[in-house]
MIDO-786873 format. One record per residue (C-alpha): x, y, z; residue in one letter; chain. Coordinates in steps of 0.25 Angstrom, whole numbers. Last residue first. Layout:
<nodes>
+-------+-------+-------+------+-----+
!     x !     y !     z ! type ! mol !
+-------+-------+-------+------+-----+
!     X !     Y !     Z !    A !   A !
...
+-------+-------+-------+------+-----+
</nodes>
This chain:
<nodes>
+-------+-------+-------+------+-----+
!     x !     y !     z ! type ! mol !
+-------+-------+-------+------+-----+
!    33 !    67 !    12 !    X !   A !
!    32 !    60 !    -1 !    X !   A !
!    22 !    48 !    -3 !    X !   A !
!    20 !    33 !    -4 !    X !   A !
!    34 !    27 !    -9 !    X !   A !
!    32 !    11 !   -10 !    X !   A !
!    40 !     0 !    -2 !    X !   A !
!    34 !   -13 !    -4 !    X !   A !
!    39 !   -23 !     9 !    X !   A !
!    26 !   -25 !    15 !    X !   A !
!    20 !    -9 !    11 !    X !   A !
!    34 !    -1 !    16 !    X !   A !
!    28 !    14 !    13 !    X !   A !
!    35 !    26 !     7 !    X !   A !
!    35 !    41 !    14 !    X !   A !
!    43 !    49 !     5 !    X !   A !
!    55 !    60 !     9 !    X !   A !
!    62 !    67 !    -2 !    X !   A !
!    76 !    69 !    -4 !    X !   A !
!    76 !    66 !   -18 !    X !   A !
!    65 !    68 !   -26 !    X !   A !
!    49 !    61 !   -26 !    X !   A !
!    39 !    69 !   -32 !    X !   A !
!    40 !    66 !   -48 !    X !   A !
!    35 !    52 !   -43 !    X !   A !
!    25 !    53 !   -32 !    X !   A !
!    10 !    48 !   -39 !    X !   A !
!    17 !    37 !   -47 !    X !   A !
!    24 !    30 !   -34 !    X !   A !
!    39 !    32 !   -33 !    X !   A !
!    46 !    17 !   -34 !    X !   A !
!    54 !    14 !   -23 !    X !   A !
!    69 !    12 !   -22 !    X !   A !
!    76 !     9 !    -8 !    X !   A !
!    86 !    15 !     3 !    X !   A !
!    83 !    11 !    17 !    X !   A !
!    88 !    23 !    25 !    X !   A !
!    80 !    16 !    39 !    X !   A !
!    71 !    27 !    43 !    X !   A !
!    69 !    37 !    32 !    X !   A !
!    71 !    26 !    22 !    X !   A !
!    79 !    30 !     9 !    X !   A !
!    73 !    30 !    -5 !    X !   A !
!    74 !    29 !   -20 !    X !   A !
!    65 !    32 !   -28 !    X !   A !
!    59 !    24 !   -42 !    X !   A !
!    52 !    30 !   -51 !    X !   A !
!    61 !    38 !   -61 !    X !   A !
!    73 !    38 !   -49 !    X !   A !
!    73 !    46 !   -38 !    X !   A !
!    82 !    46 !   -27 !    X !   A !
!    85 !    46 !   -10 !    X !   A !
!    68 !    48 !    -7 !    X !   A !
!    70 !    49 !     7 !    X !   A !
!    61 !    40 !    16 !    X !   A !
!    49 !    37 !    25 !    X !   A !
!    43 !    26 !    29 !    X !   A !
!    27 !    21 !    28 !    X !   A !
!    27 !     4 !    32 !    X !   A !
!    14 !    -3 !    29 !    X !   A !
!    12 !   -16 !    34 !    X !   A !
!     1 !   -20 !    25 !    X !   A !
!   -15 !   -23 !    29 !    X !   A !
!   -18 !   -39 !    27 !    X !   A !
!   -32 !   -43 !    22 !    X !   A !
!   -41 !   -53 !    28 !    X !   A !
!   -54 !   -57 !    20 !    X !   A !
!   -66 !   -56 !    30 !    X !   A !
!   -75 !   -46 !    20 !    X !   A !
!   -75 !   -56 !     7 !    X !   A !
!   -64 !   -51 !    -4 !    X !   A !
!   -68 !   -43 !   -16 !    X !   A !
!   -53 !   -38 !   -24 !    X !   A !
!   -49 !   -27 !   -32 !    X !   A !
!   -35 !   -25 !   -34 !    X !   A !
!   -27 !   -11 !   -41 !    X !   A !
!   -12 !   -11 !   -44 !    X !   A !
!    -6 !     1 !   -38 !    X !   A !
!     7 !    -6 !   -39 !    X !   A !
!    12 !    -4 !   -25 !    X !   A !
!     0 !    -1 !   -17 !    X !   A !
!    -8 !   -10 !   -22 !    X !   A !
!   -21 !    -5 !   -24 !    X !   A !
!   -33 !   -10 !   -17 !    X !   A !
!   -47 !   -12 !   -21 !    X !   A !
!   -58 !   -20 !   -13 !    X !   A !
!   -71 !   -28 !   -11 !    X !   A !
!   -74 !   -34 !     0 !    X !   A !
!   -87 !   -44 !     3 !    X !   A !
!   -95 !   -48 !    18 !    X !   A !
!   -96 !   -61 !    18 !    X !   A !
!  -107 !   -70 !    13 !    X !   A !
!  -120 !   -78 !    18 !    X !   A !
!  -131 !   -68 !    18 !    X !   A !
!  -122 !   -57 !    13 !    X !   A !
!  -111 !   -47 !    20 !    X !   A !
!  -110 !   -35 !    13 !    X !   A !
!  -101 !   -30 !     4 !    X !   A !
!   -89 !   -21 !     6 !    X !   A !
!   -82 !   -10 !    -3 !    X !   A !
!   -67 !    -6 !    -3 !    X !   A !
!   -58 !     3 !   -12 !    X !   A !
!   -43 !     7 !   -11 !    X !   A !
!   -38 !    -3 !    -2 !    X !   A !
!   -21 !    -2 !    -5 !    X !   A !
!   -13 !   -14 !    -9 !    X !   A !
!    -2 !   -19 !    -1 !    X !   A !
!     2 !   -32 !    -9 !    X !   A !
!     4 !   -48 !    -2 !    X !   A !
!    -8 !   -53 !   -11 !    X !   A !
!   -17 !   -41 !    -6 !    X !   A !
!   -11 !   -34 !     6 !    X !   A !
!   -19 !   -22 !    11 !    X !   A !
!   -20 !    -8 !    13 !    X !   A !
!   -30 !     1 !    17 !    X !   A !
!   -35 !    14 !    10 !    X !   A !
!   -51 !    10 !     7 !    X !   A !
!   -54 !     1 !    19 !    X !   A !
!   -52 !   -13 !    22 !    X !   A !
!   -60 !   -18 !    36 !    X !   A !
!   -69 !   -28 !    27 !    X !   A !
!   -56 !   -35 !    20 !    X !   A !
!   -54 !   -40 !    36 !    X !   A !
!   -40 !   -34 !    40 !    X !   A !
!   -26 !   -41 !    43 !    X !   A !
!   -14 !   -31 !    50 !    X !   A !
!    -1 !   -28 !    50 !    X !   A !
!     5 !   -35 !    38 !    X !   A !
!    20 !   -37 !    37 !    X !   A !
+-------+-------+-------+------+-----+
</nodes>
């Protein structure tokens, strides 16, 4: 579910957006000037958020982008298993298995409370309250 459509010229560093039906994140943005006769040029980087996989693309100002529902939740980590957790909802006591992120694994134990984000249907744990 997208929220929102933006012109390539209102991205800025930190927002997200769907390239080929995949939230990535804008890491790195620069403009050109319009010329005699042309558009405006973007050129941008962005990482998926999921695979960490790097894209770098030049588009003209006036391409549309769509922005990601993005859905931050809460919920218990129930146990962990090499890389994977598994996790109940706060709300709604869904149970399911996510992978921990490189940068949180030795951190997550049982009991804990994480804040993981719904991202058009890719569930991904983003921090430990």
């Amino acid at each position: 579910m997208v929220s929102k459509v933006i012109d390539a010229t209102e991205m800025r560093v930190g927002t997200y957006i769907l390239l080929d039906g995949v939230a990535h994140q804008v890491k790195k943005t620069d403009t050109s000037k319009t010329g005699k006769h042309g558009h405006a040029k973007v050129r941008f980087e962005a990482v998926n958020i999921v695979s960490g996989k790097k894209k770098v693309q030049v588009v003209p100002g006036h391409d549309k982008f769509e922005v990601p529902m993005i859905d931050k939740r809460q919920a218990q980590v129930l146990s962990v298993s090499g890389e994977t957790a598994s996790i109940m909802d706060s709300e709604n006591y869904e149970n399911f298995d996510l992978i921990i992120p490189g940068e949180l694994r030795g951190t997550l134990n049982e009991g804990v409370t994480v804040e993981y984000w719904n991202v058009e249907g890719d569930k991904l744990i983003k921090k430990v309250m």
